[in-house]
N, C-alpha and C positions, 0 to 999 in steps of 0.2 A: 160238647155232648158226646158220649160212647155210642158204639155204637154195638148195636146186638150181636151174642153169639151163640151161634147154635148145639146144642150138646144132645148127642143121646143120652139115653138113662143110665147106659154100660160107664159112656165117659161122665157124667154129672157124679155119679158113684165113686171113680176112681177119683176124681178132684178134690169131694169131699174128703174123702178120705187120708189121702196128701195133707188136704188144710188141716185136718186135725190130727195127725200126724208132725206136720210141721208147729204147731202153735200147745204140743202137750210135751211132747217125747222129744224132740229136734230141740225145741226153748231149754229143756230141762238138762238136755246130754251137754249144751253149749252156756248155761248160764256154770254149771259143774265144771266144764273146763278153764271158763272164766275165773271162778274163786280156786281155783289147781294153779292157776299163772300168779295171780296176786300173791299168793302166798310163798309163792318163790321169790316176792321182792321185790325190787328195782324194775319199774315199767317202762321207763325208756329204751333199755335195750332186751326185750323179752321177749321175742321172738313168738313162744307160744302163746303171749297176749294178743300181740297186734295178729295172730290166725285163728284165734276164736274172735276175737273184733268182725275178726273177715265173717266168719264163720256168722256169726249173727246179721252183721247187716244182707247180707246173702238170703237166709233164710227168711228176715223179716222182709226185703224186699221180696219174698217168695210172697210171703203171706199178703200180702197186700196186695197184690197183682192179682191174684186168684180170689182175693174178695171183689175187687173190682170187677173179674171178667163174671161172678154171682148174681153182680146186682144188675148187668145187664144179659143174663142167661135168658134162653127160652130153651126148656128142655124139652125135644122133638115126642110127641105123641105119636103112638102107633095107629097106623089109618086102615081100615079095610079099604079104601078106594084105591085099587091096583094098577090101575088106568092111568096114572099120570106121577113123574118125576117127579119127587121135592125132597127138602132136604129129610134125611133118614132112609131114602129108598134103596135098595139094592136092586141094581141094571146089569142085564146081559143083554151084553152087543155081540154083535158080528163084524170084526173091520171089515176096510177093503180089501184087505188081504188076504179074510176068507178065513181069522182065529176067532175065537168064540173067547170072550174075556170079562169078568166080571168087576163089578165099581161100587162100592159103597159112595152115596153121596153123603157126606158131614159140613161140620162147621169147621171154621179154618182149627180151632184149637185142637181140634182129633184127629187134622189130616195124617194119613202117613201112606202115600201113595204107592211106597214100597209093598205093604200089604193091601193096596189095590182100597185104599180110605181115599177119596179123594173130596176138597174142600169144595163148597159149593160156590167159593169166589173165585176159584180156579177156571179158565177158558175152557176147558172139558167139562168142568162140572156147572158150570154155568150152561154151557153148549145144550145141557142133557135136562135140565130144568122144565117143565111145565109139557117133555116130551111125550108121547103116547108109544105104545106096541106099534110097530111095524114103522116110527118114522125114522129119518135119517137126518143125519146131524155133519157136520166137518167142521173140522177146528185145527184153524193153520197155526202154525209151529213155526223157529222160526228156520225149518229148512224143508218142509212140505205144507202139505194141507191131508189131514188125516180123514177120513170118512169112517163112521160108525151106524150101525142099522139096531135099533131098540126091539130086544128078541123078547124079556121078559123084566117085570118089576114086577117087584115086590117093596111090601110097605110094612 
């Protein structure tokens, strides 16, 4: 059994659009370079065959994986309840440290924590879950333990 994945609307949108992108225009540029190699000949040694070869199974394993992670999406709802962490919400903390720093919580396929996206199966972002205004959280690492104070969500 799969197991669920959580999407915003922003990312469900960008995926769709990937899939059909890959399965209209990506099929069509790569079945074209397919019959481009065939007709130079001799397939055993044809180099620009066996990389549209590549070139599709690539893509179709693209397509397939992204229909898969579809049929187990749940695309996150916008909540007015402000009050409490889940997955979709944006949190401002305060570390211990005394920086004010913000977090998108997502589902793992949208993580990018670089731009402060973080997954909600992640230690931090699990940490920050089902949290309220004003609590406190710490989530050790593996060469501290970090403390965080929940200043504001939004949902």
């Amino acid at each position: 059994m799969s197991r669920q994945t959580y999407l915003s609307h922003e990312g469900a949108d960008a995926l769709k659009k990937e899939l059909q992108i890959l399965k209209t225009t990506k099929r069509q540029e790569i079945a074209k370079r397919l019959q481009e190699a065939k007709d130079l000949g001799d397939l055993s040694e044809n180099a620009e065959y066996f990389e549209a070869k590549e070139a599709q199974s690539f893509n179709e394993n693209r397509i397939a994986e992204l229909e898969d992670l579809f049929k187990n999406a749940v695309v996150i709802e916008n909540s007015n309840d402000e009050n409490v962490v889940r997955v979709g919400s944006t949190v401002e903390v305060k570390s211990g440290a005394g920086n004010l720093e913000k977090f998108i919580i997502v589902g793992s396929t949208e993580a990018k924590p670089q731009e402060g996206k973080i997954s909600n199966e992640s230690p931090l972002g699990r940490a920050f879950l089902g949290k309220k205004i004003g609590e406190e959280i710490e989530v050790k690492t593996p060469r501290s333990i970090i403390g965080y104070k929940i200043i504001k969500i939004e949902n």
